[in-house]
C-alpha positions as CSV (number, residue, x, y, z in Angstrom):
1,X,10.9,66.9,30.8
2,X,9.7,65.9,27.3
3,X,11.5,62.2,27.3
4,X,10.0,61.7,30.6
5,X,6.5,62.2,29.4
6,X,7.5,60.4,26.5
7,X,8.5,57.5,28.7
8,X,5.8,57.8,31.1
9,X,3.0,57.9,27.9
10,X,5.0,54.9,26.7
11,X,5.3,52.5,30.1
12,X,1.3,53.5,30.8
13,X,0.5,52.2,27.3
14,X,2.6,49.1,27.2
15,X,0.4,48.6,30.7
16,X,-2.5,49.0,29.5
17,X,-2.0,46.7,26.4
18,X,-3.0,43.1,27.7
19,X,-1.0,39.6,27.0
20,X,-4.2,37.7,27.4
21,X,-5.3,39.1,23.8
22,X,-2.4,36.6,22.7
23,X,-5.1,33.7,23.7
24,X,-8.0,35.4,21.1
25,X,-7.9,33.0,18.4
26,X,-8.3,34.8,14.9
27,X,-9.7,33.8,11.8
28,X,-7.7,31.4,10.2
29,X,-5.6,31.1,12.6
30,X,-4.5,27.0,12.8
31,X,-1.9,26.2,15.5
32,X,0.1,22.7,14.6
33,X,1.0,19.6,17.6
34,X,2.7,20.6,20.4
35,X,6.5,19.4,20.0
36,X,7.8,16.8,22.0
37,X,11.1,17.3,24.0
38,X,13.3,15.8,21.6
39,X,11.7,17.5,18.6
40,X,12.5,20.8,20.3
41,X,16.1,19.9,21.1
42,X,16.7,18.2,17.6
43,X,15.1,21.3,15.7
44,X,16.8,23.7,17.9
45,X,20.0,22.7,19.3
46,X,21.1,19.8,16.7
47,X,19.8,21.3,13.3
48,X,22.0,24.5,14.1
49,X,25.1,22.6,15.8
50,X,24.9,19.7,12.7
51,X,24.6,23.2,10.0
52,X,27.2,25.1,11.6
53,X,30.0,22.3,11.1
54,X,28.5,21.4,7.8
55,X,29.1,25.1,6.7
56,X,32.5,25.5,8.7
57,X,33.8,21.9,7.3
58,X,33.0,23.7,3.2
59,X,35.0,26.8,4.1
60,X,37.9,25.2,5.5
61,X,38.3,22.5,2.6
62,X,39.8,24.8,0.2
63,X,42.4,25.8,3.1
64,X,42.7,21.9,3.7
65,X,43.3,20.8,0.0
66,X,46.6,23.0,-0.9
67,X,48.3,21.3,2.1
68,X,52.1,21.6,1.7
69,X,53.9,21.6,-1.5
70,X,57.1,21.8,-1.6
């Protein structure tokens, strides 16, 4: 009974709280340019993909440099 009221009191407040507060501009508040579509895929797609085999190449070359010695 309790976690229902708890959910109910929870759902009716999360209601009640508007998104359209998010367009209230505060003080101080200075938004930059929009991005363009390539910005966004080169900041977000390419940045991570170009850091993740950056970071993957440096922890294989120590694997990669004892090779086989025989």
């Amino acid at each position: 009974m309790r976690a229902g009221a708890v959910t109910a009191a929870a759902t009716l407040m999360m209601l009640m709280s508007s998104p359209a507060m998010a367009l209230t501009r505060d003080d101080g508040d200075d938004p930059g340019s929009a991005l363009g579509v390539a910005q966004t895929l080169g900041l977000f797609v390419l940045a991570p993909l170009v850091l993740f085999a950056i970071i993957a190449g440096l922890v294989m070359l120590p694997s990669l440099g004892k090779g086989k010695k025989k």
